[in-house]
N, C-alpha and C positions, 0 to 999 in steps of 0.2 A: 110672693107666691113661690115654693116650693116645687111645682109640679106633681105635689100628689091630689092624683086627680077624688082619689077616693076622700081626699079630706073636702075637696071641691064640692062635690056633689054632697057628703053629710051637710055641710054647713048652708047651701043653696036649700036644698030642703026643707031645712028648720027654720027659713025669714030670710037668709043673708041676702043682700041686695045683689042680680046677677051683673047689675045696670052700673054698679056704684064706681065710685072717678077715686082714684088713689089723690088724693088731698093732703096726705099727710104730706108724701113724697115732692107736692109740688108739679108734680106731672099730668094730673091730672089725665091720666090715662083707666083705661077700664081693666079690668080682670082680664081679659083678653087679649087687650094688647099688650101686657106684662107677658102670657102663656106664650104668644106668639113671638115677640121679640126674645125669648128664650129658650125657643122651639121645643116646645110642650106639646106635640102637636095629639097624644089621649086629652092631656087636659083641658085643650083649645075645644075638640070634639065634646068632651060632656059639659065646656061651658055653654058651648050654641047649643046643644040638643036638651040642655036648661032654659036656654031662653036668652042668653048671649046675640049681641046685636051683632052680625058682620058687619055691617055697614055703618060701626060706630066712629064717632071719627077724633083723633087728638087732636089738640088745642093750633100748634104750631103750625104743622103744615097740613094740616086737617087727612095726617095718612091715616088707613086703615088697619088691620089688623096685619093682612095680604101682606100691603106693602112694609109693616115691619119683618114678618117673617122671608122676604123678598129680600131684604135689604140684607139683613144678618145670611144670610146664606143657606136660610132652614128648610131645604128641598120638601123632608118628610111632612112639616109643618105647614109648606105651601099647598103641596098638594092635598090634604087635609080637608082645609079651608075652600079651597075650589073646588072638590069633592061636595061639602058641606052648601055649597052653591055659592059663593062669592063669586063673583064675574070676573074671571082674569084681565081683565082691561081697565077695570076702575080705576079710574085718576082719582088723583088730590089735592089740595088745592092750588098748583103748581103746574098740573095738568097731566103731572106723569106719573105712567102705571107700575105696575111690581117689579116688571120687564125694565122699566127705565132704573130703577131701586136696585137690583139688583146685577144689571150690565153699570153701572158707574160705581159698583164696589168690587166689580171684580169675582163675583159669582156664576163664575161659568157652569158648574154645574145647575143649580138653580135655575139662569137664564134657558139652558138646554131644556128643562124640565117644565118650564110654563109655555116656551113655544109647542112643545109636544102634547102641550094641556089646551092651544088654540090660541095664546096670544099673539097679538096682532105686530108684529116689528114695524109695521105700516105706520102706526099711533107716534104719531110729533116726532117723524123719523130720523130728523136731523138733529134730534134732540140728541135721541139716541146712540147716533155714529158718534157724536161732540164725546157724548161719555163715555163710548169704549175707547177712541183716541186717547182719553185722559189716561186711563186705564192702562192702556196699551204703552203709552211714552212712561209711564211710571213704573211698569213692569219690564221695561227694555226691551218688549217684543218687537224686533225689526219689523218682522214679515208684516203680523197687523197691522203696524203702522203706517205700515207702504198699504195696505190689502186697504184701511178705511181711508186715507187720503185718497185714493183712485175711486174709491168708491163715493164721496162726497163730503165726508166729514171737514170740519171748517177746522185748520189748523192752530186759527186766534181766535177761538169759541173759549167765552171765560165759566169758568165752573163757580157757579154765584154761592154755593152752598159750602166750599174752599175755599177762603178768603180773595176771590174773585182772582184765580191764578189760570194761567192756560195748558196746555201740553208741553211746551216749553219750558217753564216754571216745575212741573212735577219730572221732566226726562234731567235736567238740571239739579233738580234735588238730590237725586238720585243715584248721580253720575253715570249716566247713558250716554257717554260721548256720541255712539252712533244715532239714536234719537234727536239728539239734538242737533246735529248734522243731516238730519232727515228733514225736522221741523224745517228748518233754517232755511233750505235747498228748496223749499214749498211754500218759502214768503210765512214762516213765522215770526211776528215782532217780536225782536231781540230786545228793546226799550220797554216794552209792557208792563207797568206796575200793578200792584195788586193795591189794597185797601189801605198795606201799612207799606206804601212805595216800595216795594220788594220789586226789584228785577229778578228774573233769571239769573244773573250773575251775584245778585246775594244770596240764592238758594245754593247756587254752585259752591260760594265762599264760604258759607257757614257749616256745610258739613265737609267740605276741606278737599274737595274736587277738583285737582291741579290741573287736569288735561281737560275736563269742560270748561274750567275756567278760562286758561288760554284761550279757548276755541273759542267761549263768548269775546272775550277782546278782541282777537286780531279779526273778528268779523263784524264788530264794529259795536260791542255794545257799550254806552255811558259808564263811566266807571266813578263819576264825582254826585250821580244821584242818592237824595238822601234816604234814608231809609228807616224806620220805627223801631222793628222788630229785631 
């Protein structure tokens, strides 16, 4: 889909199916959620007010349209769809809403602009702290990271949708020496492996992070665990 919405609507008109699942792609996604995940957000509007399901839902994690444009960071496109009447809160089948999609990618903007639309930060709220810390250790932001640890956020909360890595493992990728010095200071496991036994200290090692790396040794992490990846 292109996003012109004018070829949208000629071709809806003449039979095209508004309903219809991209098969070729494999995706099995609708016309909509392609508009949305590309933040189309005229052509999202003349797909619903053709007859476009908001409430249609992908195969995978059974998201919606919402939470693709939530996720990609497409403010104009969220609001749109909420506009359009999608409920700012709908989960999926995970349980979490546009607000959790787009606070665990780092869409501040976005985030700012659906609680201003009524959603709820209440909704699986520990979900939620888990993945702005994520966020937060991976971007270096000290302050947040001191701001959601006081605030409740679980330091060894694993992100299942990142090859089941933690705060530590993304402020280590990264080379956030203070982050990780933060984690650590807040009873983060240093040992933690992920799916393909990654520690923190192979995140450190392999993009070549001499000063986190130190810091994971002489604070005690495994340095003979194996590793996949």
């Amino acid at each position: 889909m292109d996003g012109d919405w004018r070829q949208v609507a000629f071709w809806i008109r003449r039979g095209a199916d508004v309903h219809a699942r991209d098969l070729k792609l494999g995706s099995n996604w609708t016309s909509l959620h392609h508009a949305a995940f590309s933040g189309f957000s005229v052509t999202s509007r003349t797909l619903v007010e053709l007859g476009a399901d908001l409430y249609a839902r992908e195969p995978s994690f059974l998201d919606t349209p919402l939470h693709f444009a939530a996720a990609q960071g497409h403010t104009k496109c969220v609001k749109t769809l909420v506009g359009l009447g999608c409920p700012v809160d709908i989960t999926n089948g995970d349980g979490r809403t546009p607000l959790h999609e787009a606070a665990g990618r780092g869409q501040t903007d976005t985030c700012a602009a659906l609680i201003e639309l009524g959603a709820d930060v209440n909704v699986n709220h520990q979900y939620l702290l888990n993945q702005m810390l994520w966020n937060a250790s991976a971007c270096g932001n000290e302050s947040e990271t001191l701001r959601l640890i006081r605030d409740g956020a679980d330091v060894n909360s694993v992100d299942s949708e990142f090859l089941q890595t933690t705060a530590l493992h993304r402020a280590s990728l990264h080379g956030h020496g203070n982050i990780v010095d933060i984690l650590l200071d807040h009873g983060a496991n240093i040992n933690f492996a992920t799916i393909w036994r990654s520690t923190p200290l192979h995140y450190a090692v392999v993009r070549g992070h001499k000063d986190v790396v130190e810091t994971l040794v002489v604070r005690g992490c495994h340095r003979a665990s194996g590793c996949v990846f």
